[in-house]
N, C-alpha and C positions, 0 to 999 in steps of 0.2 A: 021512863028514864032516858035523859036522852045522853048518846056517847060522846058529846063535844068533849074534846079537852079542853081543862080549864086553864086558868093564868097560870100556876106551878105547875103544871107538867110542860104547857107552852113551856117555860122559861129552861124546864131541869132539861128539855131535850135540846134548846139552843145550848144552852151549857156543855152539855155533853159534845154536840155538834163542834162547835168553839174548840175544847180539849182536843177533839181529834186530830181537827184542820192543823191544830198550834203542833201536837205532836206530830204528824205527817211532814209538817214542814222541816221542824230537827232533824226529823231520818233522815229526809231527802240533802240537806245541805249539810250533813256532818259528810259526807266526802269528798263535797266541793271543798269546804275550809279546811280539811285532814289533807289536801294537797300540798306540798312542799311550794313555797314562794320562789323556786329558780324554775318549776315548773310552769312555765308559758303557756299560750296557744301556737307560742312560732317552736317550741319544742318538740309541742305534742306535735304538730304539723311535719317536723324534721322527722319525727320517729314513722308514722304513718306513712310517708312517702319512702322512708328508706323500706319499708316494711311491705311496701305492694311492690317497688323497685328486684326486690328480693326473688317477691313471688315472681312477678313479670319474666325476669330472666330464666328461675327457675323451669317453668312455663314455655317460655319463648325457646330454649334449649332443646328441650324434647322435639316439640313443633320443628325444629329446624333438622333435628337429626332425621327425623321420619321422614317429612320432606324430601331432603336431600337421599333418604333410601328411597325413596319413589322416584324420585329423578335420576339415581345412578341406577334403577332396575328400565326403566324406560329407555334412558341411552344404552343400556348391553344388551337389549333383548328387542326393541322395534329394530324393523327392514327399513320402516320410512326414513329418509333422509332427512326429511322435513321438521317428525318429532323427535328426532336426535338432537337438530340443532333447539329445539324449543327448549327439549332436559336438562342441556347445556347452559341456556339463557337463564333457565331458574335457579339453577344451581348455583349460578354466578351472582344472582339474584340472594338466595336464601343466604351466602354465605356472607356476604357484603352486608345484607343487613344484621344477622348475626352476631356481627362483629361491628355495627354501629352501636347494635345495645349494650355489648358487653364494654364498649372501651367510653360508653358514657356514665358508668360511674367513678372511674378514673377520672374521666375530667372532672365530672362537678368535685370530686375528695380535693380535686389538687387545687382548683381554684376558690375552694372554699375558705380557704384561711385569707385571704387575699381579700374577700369581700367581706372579710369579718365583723359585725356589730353596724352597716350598712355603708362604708367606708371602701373607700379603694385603695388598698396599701401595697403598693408593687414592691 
């Protein structure tokens, strides 16, 4: 006896096969089309970015405070003249940048309406 499969079961397992693929595929794009049509890529892109921007500072915060305790423990506690002015240098350093991350989402908020819909409306 030999085990070939024959023409109907070839055919019932492409069948079968077919059903799955076709159902697989529903699953997969019922949540692409269940997305709301104001939903973009430039929205999702806007959330995403405001959304690592978030973390970023969160992040960059701590980093900066630590930092700057390393740097104000170096300046009260070294003799060297030398890394006093360097704890000094960083400090001025950490603090400047700091406050270039934190005062850059204030600009892009404020000049956002301005560039609204890709237009320049002063």
């Amino acid at each position: 006896m030999s085990k070939k499969p024959t023409l109907i079961k070839k055919l019932h397992r492409y069948c079968w096969t077919a059903i799955t693929v076709g159902a697989m595929f529903l699953f997969f794009t019922q949540p692409v089309l269940a997305a709301p049509a104001s939903n973009t890529i430039w929205t999702q892109f806007t959330n995403v970015m405001k959304d690592i921007y978030t973390q970023l500072l969160g992040i960059s915060t701590i980093v900066a405070v630590v930092a700057a305790a390393i740097a104000l423990i170096v300046r009260m506690v070294s003799r060297n003249q030398r890394a006093v002015d360097e704890a000094t240098s960083w400090l001025k350093r950490i603090i400047v940048t700091w406050i270039i991350l934190n005062t850059l989402g204030f600009i892009i908020a404020y000049i956002q309406p301005w560039i609204q819909g890709g237009q320049y409306t002063p």
